[in-house]
N, C-alpha and C positions, 0 to 999 in steps of 0.2 A: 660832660662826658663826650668822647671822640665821636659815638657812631654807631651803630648796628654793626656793623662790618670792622670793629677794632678787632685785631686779631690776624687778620685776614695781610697776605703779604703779597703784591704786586708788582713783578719787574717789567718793566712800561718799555718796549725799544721804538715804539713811534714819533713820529714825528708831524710838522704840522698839524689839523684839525680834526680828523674824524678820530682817531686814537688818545692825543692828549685831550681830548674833552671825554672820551668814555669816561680812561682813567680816573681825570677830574674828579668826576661824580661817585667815582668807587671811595677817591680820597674826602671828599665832602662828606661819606656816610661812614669815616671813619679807619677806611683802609688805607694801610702803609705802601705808599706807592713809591716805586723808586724809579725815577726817571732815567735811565741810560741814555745820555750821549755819545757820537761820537766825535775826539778831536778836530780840532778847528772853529768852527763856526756852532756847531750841536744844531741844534732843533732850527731852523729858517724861519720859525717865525718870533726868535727872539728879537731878530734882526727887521721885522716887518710890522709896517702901520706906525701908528699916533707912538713915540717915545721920547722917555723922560731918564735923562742922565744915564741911555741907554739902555731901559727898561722898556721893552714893547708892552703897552698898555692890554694887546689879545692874548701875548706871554701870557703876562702877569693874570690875568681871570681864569685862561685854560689849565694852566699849571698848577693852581696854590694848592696847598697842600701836600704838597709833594719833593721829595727829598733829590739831587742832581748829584749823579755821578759821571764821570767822561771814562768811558773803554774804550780801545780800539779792536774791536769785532773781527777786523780784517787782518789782524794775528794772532794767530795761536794761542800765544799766551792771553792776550782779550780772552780768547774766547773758554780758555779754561779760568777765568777769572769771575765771567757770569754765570758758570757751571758752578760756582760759590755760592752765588748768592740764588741758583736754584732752588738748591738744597732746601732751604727753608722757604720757597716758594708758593706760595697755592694758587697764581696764575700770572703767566707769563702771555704779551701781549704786544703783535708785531704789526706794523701795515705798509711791509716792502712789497715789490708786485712779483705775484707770484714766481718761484722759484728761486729766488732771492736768498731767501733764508736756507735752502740746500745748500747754494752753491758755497756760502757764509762756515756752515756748519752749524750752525743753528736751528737744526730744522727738528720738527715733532718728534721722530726716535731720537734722535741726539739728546735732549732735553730730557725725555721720558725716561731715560735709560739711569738720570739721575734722579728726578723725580716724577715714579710713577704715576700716582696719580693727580700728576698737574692738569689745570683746564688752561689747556693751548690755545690762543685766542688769535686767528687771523682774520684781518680787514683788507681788502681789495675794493680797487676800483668799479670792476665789472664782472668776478668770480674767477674761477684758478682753471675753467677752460672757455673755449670759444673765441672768436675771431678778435675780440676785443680784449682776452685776458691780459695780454701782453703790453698793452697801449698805456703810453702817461697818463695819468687821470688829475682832473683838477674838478670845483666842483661845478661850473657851467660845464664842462663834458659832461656829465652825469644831467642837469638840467634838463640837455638838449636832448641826452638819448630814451631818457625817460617818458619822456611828455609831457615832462614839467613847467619848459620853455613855451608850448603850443598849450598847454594849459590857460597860461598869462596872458596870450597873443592878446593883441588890439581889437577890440569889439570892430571897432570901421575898416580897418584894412584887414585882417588876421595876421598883420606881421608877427610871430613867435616875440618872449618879451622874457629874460632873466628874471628870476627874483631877486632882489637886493641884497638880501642875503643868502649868505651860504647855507642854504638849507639842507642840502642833501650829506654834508658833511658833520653839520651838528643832529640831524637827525638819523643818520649811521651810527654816531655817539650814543644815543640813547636809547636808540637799538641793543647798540654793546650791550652795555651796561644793565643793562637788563636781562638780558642773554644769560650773560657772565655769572650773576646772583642766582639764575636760574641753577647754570650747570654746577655755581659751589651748591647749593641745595639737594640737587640730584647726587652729587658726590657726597653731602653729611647720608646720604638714604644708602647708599652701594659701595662709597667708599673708593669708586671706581672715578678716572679724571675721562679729559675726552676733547677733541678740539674741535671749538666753535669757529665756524667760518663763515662770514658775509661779506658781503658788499654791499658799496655806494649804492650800484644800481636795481640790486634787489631790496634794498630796505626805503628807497624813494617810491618805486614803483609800487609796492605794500601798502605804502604811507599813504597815497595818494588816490586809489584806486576806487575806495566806495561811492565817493563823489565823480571825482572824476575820471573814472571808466565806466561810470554808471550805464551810457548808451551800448558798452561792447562788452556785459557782465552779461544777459541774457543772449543764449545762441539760438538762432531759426531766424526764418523770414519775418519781415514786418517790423524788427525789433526797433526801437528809435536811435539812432546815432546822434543825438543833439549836439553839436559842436560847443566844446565848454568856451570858446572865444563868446558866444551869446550868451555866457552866465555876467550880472548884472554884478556891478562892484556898490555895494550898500552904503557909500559916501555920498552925503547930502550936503549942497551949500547953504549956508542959513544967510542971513543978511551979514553977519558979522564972523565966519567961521564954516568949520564942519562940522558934523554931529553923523554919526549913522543910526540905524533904527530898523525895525525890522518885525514882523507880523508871521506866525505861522501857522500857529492856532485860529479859529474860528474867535475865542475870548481874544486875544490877542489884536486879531483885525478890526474886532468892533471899540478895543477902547482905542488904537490908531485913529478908526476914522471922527470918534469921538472928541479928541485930545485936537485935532487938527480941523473941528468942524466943517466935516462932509459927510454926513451919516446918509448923503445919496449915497455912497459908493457902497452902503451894504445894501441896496436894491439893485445895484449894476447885476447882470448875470456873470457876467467876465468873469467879477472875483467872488463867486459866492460860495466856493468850497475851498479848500489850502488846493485839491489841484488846480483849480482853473484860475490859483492867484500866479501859480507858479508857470502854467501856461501864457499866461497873457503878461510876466513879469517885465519885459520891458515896456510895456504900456500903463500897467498900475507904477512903477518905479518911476517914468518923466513924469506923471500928473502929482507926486507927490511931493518929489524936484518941484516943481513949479511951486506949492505951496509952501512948502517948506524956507522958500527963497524970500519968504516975506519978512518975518522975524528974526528976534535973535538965537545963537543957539540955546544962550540961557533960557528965555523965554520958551521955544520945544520942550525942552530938555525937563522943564518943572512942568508942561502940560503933560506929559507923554509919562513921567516917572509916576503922575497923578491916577491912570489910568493905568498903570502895572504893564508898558508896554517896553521891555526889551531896546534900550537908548544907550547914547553914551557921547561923550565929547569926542571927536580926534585929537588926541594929543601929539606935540611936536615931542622931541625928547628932552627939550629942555624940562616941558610941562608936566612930565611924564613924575621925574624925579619928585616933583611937590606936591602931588594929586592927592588929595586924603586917603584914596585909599591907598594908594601905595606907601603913603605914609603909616598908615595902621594897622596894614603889612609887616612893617617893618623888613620889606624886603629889599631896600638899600639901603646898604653899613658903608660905615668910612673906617677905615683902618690906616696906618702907616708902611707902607713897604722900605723897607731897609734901602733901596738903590731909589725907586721913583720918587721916594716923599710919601704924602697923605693923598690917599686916592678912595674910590667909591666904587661897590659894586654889587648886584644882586646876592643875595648871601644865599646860601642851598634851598631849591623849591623846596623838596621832600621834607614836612616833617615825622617824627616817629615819636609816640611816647614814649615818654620817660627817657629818650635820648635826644639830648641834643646837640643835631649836624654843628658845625662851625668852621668856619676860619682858622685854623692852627696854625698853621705854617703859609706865609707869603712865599710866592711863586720864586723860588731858589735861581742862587745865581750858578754860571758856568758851572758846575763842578763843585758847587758848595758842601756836598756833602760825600765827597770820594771817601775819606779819609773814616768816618763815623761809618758809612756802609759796610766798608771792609773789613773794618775790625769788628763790625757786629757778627763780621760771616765769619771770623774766624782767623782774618788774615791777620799777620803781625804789623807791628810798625817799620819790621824790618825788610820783609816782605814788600812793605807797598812803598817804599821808597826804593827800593832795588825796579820796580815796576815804574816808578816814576822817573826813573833814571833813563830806563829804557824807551820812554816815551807809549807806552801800555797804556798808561792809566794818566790823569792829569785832577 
């Protein structure tokens, strides 16, 4: 079975990360997403990263599921061609920076005027006003403007320090995409559509703030500001490896100290409540460093899981792929893509009873699917070859 969301019709005009991965996930739980390109190159990150016979390997994972048409938006005739495929639309989903899609003709009345109650979905960098709405966005702008980058800094210097990945872009994503389910929901209750609009940098800032805005969450005098550059990174070196590990609970800290024999450390005063572990954390975290450095991690790892203490190996990504449990998982498939070959990829978190998510469709080539779209909308074959002529459609 497709999906929870079979049924549901999606016309995608984003591009790069924060939009083609909502979509993604709309297509994973079984919505019909149609990807709109435009001529030439379409989406930039077909053409970016690790690829195989011209297949970009982030394409290929952000995309699948999903059907490719090529429009040219920037005439007329485009743009009465995606008024087509409106029609039977239940949302429509852009992430040009604002004012983009007025000047297009695409914008929220334009659309709604064919289908009323669509849920119009806009993604921005940094919102549709203010000193930054207008600026390029990539997702280290968003890192840095967030606090996301001073998050990370370096415990010893505070240099600011990126995350490796692009976080703020797939977690916009999933943002969406939840958004999205919400307002089709609100629409089966009213019947009424409505446009959701976020950004990058309100849904990193959101994301990230119970932790880490913890010190500027309480307002008045006295309040703590703790700089999160002193929050402690929970990697341990063992004699042969990493392992992390971790203690919060009062049960917790005693079978630590137990599992790692220093059951002085539950007479220390330092750490004799979870706050004052959390207060004194860079002094209980090097003494444990030290111990820790003696053995292997297998060896921790069976004392520690013996005593119900919160462990785990650091895996590389090679290690990742063969791990039991991600083997038991079953959360990485191999399938065939028609252009890359045989390739591997986490297959949809979410499950749902009685439906199950899948793989349908590998991530479409150029324009694979103009031709099936248009006549599902209605258009003829006469029709989109006179468009094809024209260079409209491709």
């Amino acid at each position: 079975m497709p999906g929870p969301l079979e049924g549901v019709r999606v016309v995608d005009v984003t591009t790069m990360i924060s939009g083609p991965v909502a979509t993604r996930i709309l297509a994973d739980q079984g919505a019909d997403v149609v990807k709109v390109e435009a001529p030439g190159v379409g989406d930039l990150v077909r053409h970016m990263g690790a690829t195989k016979n011209g297949m970009s390997s982030t394409f290929a994972t952000s995309n699948r599921n999903k059907r490719s048409i090529v429009i040219d938006l920037k005439r007329e005739e485009g743009r009465a061609v995606l008024l087509r495929l409106i029609e039977n639309a239940d949302v429509f989903v852009q992430n040009f920076r604002p004012g983009a899609v007025e000047r297009m003709g695409i914008g929220e009345n334009v659309l709604r005027r064919t289908r009323p109650d669509l849920i119009y979905v806009s993604i921005s960098g940094f919102g549709e006003t203010g000193p930054y709405a207008h600026k390029r966005v990539y997702d280290p702008i968003v890192q840095a403007l967030s606090g996301l980058a001073a998050i990370q800094a370096d415990r010893a210097s505070g240099r600011p320090r990126m995350m490796r990945l692009i976080v703020p872009d797939k977690l916009t994503a999933i943002t969406a995409a939840q958004a999205i389910t919400a307002a089709l929901f609100g629409r089966a209750r009213t019947s009424k559509g409505q446009h959701l609009r976020l950004s990058m940098l309100d849904a990193t800032v959101e994301f990230h703030w119970p932790e880490g805005m913890a010190g500027h969450t309480w307002i008045g005098r006295g309040v703590g500001t703790r700089g999160a550059r002193y929050a402690q990174d929970l990697v341990f070196e063992t004699a042969d490896g990493f392992i992390t590990a971790g203690a919060v609970s009062d049960v917790e800290w005693e079978g630590l100290c137990r599992a790692i024999d220093r059951l002085d450390w539950l007479e220390d005063e330092r750490f004799a409540t979870p706050a004052g572990r959390v207060a004194n954390a860079g002094k209980r975290l090097t003494l444990l460093q030290d111990v820790l450095a003696t053995k292997t991690s297998a060896q921790w790892l069976e004392r520690l899981e013996a005593e119900d203490v919160p462990c785990a190996p650091v895996l590389d990504r090679g290690e990742l792929i063969e791990h039991p449990q991600i083997v038991e998982n079953g959360l990485v498939v191999e399938s065939d893509h028609p252009i890359g070959g045989r390739m591997r990829q986490a297959r949809p978190a979410a499950r749902f009873d009685g439906e199950k998510t899948e793989i349908r469709l590998p991530a479409p080539s150029f324009g694979e699917h103009t031709d099936e779209v248009l006549l599902e909308a209605g258009v003829d074959a006469t029709e989109i070859s006179e468009l094809r002529a024209a260079g409209i459609i491709a």
